[in-house]
C-alpha positions in Angstrom: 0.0 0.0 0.0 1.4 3.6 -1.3 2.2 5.9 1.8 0.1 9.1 1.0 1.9 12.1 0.6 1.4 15.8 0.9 -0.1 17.0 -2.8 2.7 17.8 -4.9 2.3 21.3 -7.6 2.4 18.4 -10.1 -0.4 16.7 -9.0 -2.2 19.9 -8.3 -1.5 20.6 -11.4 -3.0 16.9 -12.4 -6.1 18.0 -10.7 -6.9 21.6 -12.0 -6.3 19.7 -15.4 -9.1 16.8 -14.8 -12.0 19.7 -13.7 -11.4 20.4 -17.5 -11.9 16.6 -18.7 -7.9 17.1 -19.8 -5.8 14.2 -19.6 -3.3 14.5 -16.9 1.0 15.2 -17.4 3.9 13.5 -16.2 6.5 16.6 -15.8 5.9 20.5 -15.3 9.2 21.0 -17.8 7.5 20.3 -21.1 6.1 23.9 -22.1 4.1 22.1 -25.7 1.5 21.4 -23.2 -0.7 24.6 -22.9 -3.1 23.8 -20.8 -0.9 22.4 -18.0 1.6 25.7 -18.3 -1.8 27.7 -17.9 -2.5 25.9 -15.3 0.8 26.3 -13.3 0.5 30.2 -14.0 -2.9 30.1 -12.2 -1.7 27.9 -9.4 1.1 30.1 -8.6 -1.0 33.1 -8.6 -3.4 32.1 -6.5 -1.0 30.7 -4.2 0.3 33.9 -3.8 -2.9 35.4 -3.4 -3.6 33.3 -0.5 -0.1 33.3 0.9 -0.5 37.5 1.2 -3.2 37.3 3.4 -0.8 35.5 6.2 -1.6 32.6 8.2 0.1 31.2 10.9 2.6 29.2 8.7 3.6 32.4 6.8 4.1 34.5 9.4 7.3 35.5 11.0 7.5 37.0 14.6 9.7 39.9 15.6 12.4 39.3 12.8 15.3 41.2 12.8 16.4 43.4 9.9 20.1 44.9 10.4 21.5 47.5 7.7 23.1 46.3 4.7 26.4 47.5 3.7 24.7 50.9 1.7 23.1 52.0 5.1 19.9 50.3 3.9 17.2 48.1 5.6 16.9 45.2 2.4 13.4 43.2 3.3 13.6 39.0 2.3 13.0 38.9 -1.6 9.8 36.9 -0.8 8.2 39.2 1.6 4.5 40.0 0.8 3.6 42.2 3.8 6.0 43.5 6.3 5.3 45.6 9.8 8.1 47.2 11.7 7.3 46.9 15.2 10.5 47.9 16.8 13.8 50.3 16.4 16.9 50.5 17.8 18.0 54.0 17.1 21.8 55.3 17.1 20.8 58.9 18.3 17.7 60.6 20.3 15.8 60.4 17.1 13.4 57.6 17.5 10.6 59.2 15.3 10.2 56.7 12.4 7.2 55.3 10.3 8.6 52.3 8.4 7.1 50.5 5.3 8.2 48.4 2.5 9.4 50.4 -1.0 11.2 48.3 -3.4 12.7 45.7 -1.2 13.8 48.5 1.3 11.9 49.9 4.4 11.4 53.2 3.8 11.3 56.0 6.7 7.9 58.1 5.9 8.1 61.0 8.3 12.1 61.5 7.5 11.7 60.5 3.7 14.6 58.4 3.4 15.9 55.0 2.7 18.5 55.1 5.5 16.9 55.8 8.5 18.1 56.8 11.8 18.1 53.0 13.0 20.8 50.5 13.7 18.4 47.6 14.0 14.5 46.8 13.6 12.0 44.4 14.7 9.7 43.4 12.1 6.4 40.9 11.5 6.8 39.8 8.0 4.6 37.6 5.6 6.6 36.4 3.4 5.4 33.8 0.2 6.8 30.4 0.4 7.3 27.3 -2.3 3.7 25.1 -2.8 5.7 22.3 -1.4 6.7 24.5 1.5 3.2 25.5 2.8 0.5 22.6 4.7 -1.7 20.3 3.3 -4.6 22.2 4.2 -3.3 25.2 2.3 -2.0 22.9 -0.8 -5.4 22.2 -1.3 -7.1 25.1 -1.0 -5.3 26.7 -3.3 -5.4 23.8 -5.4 -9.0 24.1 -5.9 -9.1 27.9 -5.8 -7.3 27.8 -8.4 -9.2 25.4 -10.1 -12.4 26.8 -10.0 -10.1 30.1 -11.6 -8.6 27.8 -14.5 -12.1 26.0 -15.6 -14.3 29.1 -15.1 -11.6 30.9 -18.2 -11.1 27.6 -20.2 -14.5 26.5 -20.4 -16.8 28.8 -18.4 -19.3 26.2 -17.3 -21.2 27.5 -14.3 -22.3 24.2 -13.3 -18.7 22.7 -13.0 -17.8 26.4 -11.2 -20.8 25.4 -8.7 -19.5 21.9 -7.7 -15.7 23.1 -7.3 -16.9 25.9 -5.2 -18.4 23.5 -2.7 -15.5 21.7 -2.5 -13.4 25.4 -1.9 -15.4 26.2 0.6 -15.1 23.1 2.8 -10.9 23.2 1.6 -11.0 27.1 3.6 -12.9 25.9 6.5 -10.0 22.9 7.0 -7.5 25.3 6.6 -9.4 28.2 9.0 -8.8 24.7 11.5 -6.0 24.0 10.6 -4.4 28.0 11.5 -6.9 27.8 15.0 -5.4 24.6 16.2 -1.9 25.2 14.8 -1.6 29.4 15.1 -1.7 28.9 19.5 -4.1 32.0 19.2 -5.6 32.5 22.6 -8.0 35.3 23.2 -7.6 35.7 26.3 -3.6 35.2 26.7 -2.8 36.8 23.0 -1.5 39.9 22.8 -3.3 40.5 19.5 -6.7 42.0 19.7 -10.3 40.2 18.4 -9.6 42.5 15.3 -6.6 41.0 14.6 -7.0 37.8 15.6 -10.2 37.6 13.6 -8.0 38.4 10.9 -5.6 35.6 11.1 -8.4 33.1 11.2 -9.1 34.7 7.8 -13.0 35.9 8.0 -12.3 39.0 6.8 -10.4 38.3 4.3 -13.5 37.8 0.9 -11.5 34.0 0.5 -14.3 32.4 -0.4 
């Protein structure tokens, strides 16, 4: 009996390809099949989609950003939403407002790219490989992205219908899978209901 496996992006792949009645591909490396490149396009944009909104798996506490040797804060190349939540400032000047501008954080009150900082503190979501991410995620965005790839290939409404149920039942496993796995308390967490209403994702329009 086959040990089952977390879904690899070829057999998502495999799968956004049968909700079109297309047969399914050995490899990701042969670009002569269309619909399967297509399909990889979608998957990885949806994956980033849902990857942006942050979940617990995503989501790096209080990471620590020192400058780079041009005086500049440089942000992970795969960061998708970053949050300074701490300085350690060389001088008196500790008036900073930092956000992300072209793989730099960028000081908005003192309009520079080299701000008065030796160190900061940051909460970063940053995009990771499918393979990378949980099973409950994988397939999630699997069928997402299904329902995405068969609604622009063939547009039926009916087939859109029955992959939606089967999205919406992926999102709740995942919502679980972040309450069971994210250790958010409400009474213990130091985020707010706001914010931890956020993380469970149902404010996010994923639907």
């Amino acid at each position: 009996m086959a040990i089952l496996t977390p879904t690899t992006e070829l057999e998502a792949v495999n799968v956004m390809m049968s909700h079109i009645g297309e047969s399914p591909v050995n490899t990701l490396e042969d670009d002569n099949v269309v619909d399967a490149t297509i399909a990889q396009t979608i998957l990885g944009s949806v994956s980033r989609e849902v990857q942006s909104q942050g979940w617990y798996f995503n989501t790096e506490i209080g990471y620590p950003i020192v400058k780079d040797s041009n005086n500049k804060f440089a942000v992970p190349a795969n960061t998708a939403r970053i949050d300074a939540v701490n300085t350690a400032t060389s001088s008196t000047h500790s008036d900073l407002d930092l956000v992300m501008r072209g793989g730099f954080m960028y000081d908005r009150i003192n309009h520079t790219y080299t701000p008065d900082a030796d160190t900061i503190t940051v909460d970063v979501v940053v995009l990771l490989d499918f393979t990378d991410i949980p099973e409950t995620a994988r397939r999630y965005i699997t069928l997402r992205a299904s329902r995405v790839f068969q609604e622009r290939h063939l547009g039926s409404s009916t087939m859109s219908e029955f992959i939606a149920q089967d999205e919406a039942r992926a999102l709740a496993a995942m919502r679980n899978d972040e309450a069971w796995s994210g250790d958010h308390n409400m009474i213990t967490d130091s985020a707010t209901p706001r914010s931890i209403t956020t993380r469970f994702g149902f404010d996010r329009g994923v639907y």
